[in-house]
MDTraj code that builds the backbone (N, CA, C; nanometers):
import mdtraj as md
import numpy as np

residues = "UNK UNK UNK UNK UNK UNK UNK UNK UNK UNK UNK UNK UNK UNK UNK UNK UNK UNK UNK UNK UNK UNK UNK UNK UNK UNK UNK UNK UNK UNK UNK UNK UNK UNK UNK UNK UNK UNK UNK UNK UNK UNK UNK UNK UNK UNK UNK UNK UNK UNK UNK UNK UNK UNK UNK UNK UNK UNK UNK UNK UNK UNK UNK UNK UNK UNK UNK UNK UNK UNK UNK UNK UNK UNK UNK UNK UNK UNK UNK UNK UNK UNK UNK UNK UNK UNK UNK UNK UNK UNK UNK UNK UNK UNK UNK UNK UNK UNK UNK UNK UNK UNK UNK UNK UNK UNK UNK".split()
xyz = np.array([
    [4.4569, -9.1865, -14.8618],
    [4.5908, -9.2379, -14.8728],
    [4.6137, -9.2800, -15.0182],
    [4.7407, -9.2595, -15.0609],
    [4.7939, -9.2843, -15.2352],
    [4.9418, -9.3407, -15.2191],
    [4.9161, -9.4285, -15.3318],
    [5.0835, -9.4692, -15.3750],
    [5.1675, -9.3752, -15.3166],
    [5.2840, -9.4173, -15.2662],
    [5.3947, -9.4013, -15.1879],
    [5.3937, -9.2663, -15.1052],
    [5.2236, -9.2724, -15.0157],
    [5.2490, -9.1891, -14.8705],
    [5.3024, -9.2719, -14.7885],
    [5.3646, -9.2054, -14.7132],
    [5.4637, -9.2375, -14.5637],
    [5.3331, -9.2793, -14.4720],
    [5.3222, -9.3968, -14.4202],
    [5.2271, -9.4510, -14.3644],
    [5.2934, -9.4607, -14.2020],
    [5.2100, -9.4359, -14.0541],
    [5.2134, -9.5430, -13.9326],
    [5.1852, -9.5697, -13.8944],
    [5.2130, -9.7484, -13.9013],
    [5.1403, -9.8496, -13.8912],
    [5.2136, -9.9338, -13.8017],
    [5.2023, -9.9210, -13.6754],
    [5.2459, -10.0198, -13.5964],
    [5.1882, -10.1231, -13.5725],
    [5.2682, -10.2529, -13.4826],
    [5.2252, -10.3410, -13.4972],
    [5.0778, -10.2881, -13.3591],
    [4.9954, -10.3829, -13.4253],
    [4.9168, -10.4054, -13.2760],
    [4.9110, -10.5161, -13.2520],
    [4.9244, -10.5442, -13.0849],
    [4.8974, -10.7005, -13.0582],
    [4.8025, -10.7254, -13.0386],
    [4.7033, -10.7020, -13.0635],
    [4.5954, -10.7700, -13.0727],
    [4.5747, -10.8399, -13.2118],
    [4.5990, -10.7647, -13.3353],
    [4.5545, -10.7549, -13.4224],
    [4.6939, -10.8868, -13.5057],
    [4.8051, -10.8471, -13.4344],
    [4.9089, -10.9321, -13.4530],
    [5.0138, -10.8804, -13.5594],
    [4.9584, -10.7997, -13.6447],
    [5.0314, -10.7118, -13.7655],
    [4.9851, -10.5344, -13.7360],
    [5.0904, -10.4961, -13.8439],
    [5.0515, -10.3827, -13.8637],
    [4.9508, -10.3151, -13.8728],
    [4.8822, -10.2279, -13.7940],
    [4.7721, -10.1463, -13.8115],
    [4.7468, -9.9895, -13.8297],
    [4.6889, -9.9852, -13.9685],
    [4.7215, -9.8701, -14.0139],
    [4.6746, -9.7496, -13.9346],
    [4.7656, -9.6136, -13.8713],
    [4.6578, -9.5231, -13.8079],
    [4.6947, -9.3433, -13.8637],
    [4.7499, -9.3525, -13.9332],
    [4.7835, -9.1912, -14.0001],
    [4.9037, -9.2079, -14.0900],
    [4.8590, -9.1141, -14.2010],
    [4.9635, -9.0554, -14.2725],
    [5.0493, -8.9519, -14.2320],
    [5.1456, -8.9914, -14.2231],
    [5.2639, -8.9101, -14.1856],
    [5.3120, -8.8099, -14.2791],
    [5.3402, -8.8366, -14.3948],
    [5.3790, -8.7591, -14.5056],
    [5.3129, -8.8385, -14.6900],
    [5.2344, -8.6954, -14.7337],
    [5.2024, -8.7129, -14.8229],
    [5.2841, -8.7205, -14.9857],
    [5.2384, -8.8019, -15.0545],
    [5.3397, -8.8112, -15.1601],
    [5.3407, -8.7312, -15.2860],
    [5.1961, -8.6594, -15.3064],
    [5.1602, -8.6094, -15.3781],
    [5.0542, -8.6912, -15.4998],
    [5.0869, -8.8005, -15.4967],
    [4.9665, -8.8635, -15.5818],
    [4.9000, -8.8273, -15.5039],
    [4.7611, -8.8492, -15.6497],
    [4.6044, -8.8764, -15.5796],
    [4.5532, -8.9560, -15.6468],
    [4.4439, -9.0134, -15.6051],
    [4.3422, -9.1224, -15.6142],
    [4.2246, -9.1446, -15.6898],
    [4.1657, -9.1792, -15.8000],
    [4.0350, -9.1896, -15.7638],
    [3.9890, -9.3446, -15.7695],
    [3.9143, -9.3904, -15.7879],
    [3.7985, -9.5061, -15.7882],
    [3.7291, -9.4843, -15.9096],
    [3.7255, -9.6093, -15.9695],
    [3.7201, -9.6193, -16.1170],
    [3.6179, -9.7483, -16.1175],
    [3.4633, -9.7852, -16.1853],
    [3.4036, -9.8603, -16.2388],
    [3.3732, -9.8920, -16.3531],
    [3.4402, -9.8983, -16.4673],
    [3.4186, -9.9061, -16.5602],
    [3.3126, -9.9634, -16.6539],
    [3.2406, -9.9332, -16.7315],
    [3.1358, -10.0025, -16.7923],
    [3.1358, -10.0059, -16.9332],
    [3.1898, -10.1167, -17.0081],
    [3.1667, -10.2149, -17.0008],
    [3.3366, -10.2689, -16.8719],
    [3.3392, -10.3521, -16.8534],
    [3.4833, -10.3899, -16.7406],
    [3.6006, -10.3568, -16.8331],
    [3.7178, -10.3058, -16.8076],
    [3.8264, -10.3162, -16.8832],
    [3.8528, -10.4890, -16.9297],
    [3.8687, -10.4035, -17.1216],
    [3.9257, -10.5251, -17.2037],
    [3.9882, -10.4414, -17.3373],
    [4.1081, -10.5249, -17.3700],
    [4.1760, -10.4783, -17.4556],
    [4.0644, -10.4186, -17.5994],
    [4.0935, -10.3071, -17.5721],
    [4.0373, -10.2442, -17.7272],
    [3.8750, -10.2109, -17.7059],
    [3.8113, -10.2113, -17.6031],
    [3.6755, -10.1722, -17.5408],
    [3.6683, -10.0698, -17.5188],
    [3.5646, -9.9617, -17.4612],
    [3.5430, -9.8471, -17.4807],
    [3.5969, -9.8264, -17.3659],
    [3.6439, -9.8895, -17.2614],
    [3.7194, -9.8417, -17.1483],
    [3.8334, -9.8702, -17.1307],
    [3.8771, -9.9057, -17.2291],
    [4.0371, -9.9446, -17.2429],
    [4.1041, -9.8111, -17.3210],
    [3.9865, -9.7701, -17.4185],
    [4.0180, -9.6387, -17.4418],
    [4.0243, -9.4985, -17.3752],
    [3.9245, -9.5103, -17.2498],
    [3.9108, -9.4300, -17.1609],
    [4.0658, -9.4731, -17.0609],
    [4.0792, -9.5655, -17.0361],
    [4.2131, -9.5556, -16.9922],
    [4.3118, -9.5242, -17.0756],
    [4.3614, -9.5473, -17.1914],
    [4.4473, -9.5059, -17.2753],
    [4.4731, -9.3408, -17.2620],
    [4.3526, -9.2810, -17.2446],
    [4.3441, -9.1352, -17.2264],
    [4.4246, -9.0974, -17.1126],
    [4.3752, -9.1518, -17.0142],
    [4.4079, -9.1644, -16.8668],
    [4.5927, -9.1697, -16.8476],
    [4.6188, -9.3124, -16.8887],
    [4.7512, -9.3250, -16.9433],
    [4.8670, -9.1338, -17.0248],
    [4.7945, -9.1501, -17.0538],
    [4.8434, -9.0448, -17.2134],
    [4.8566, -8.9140, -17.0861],
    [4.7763, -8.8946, -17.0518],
    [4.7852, -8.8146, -16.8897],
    [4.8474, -8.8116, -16.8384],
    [4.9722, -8.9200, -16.7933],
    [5.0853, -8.9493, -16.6583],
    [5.0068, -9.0245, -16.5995],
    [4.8962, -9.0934, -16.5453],
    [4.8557, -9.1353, -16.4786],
    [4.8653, -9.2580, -16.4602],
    [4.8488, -9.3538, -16.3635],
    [4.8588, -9.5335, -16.4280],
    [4.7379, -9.5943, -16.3446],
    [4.7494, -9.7145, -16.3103],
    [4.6195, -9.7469, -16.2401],
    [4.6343, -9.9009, -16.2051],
    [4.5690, -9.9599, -16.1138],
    [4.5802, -10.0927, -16.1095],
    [4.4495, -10.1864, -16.0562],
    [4.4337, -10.3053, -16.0940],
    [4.2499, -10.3142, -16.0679],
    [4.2581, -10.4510, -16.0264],
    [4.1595, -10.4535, -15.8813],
    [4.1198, -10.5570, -15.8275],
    [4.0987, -10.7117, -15.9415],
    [4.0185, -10.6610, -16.0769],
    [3.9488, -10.7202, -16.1496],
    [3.8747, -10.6479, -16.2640],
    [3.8913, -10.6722, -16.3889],
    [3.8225, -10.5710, -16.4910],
    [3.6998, -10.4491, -16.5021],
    [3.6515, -10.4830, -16.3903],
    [3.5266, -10.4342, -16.2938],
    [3.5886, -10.2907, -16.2548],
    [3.6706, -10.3092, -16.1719],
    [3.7364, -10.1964, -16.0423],
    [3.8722, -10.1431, -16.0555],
    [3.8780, -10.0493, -16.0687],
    [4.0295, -9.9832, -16.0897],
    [4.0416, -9.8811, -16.0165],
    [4.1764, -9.8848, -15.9693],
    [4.2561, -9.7333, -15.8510],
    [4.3090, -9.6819, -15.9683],
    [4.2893, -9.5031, -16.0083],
    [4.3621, -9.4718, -16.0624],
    [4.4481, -9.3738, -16.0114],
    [4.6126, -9.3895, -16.0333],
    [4.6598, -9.2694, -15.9661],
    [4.7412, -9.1556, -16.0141],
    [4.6891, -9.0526, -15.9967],
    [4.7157, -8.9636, -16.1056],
    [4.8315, -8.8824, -15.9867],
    [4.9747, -8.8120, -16.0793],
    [5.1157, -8.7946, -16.0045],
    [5.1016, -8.6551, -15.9971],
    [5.1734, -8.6057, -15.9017],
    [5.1494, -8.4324, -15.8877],
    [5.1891, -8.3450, -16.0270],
    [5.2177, -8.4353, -16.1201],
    [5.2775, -8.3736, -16.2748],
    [5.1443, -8.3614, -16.3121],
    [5.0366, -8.4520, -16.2700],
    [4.9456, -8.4614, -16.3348],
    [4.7949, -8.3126, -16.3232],
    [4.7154, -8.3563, -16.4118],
    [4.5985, -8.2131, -16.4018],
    [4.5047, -8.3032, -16.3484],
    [4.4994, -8.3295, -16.1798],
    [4.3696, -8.3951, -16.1451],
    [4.2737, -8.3438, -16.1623],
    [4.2266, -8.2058, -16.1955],
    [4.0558, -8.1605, -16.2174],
    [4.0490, -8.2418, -16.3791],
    [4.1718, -8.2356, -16.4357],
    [4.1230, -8.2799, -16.5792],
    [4.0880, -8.4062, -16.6189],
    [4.1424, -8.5140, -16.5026],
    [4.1153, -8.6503, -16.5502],
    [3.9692, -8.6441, -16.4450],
    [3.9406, -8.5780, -16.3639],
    [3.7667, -8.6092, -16.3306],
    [3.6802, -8.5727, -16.3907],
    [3.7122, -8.4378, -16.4847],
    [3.6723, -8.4181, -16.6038],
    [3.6364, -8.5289, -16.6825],
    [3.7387, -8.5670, -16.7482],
    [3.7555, -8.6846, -16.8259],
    [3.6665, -8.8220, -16.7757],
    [3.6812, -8.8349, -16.6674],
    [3.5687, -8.9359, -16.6293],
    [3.4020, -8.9268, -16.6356],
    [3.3972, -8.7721, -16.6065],
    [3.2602, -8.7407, -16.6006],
    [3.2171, -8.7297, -16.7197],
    [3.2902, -8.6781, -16.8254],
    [3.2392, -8.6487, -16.9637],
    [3.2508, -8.7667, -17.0343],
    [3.3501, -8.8683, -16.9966],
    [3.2778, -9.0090, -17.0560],
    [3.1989, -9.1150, -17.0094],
    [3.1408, -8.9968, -16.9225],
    [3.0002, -9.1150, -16.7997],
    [3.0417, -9.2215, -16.7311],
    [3.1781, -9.2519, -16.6998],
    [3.2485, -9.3228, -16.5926],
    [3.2000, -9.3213, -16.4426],
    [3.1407, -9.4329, -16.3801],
    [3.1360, -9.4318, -16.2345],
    [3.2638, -9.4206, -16.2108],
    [3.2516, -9.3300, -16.0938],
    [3.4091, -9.3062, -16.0353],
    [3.3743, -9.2391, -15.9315],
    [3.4704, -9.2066, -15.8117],
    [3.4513, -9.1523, -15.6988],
    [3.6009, -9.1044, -15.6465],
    [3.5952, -9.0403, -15.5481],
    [3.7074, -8.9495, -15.4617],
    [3.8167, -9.0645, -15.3952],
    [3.8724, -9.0801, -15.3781],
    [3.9694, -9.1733, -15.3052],
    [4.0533, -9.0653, -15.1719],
    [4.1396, -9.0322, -15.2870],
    [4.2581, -8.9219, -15.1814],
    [4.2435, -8.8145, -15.2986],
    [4.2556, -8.7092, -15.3206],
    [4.1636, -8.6672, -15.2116],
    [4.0295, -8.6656, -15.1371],
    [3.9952, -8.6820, -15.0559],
    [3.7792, -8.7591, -15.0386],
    [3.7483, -8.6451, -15.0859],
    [3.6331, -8.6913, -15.0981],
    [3.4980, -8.5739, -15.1307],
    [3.5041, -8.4058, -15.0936],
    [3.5041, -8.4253, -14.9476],
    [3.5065, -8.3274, -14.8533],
    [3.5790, -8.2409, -14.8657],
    [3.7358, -8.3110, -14.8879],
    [3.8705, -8.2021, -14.9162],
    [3.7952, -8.1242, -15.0658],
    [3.7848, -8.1709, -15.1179],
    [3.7752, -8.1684, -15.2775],
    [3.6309, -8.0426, -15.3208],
    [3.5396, -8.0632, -15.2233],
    [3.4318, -7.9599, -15.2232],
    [3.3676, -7.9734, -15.0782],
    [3.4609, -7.9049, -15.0103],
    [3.4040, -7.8591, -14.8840],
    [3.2661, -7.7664, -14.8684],
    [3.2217, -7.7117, -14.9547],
    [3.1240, -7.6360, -14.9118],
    [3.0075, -7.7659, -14.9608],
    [3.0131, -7.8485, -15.0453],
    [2.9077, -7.9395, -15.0991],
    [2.9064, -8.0528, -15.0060],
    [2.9574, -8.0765, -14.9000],
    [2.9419, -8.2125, -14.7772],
    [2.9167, -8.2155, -14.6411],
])
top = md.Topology()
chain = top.add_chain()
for i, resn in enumerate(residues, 1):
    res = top.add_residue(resn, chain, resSeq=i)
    for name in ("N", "CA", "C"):
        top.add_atom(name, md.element.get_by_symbol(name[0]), res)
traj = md.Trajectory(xyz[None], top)
């Protein structure tokens, strides 16, 4: 799931709120999962790796300097920003699309 998919989430009573159970319609973003090392800080080597990211279409938003969602827009070249992560030794991982979609024959 990514920034502005069509989510349904009815309420459950048990649960008392909304509970999420399928995407209805996709938005075209995608996702990944971002660890940065050293943590994002202005002018650090991963502030530059986001700047890149940025410069991309992409934007991102983070629990804490540690952890960042990045979400890259269907304008965007998602093989190129995992590229970009891998070639600057970024922990990072699959979000939307997971793993599986992404290299089905490797899962």
């Amino acid at each position: 799931m990514s920034v502005g998919d069509v989510v349904f989430a009815p309420v459950d009573p048990n649960e008392e709120r909304p509970t999420f159970q399928r995407v209805i319609e996709k938005s075209g973003n995608r996702t990944v999962r971002v660890i940065p090392d050293p943590p994002l800080a202005t002018g650090n080597s991963s502030d530059q790796v986001v700047q890149e990211l940025l410069s991309m279409g992409c934007s991102y938003e983070g629990a804490n300097p540690g952890y960042l969602c990045v979400v890259i827009p269907p304008g965007s070249d998602f093989d190129a920003v995992c590229e970009l992560l891998t070639r600057r030794g970024i922990e990072w991982e699959h979000a939307d699309p997971d793993y599986a979609e992404v290299s089905p024959d490797q899962s």
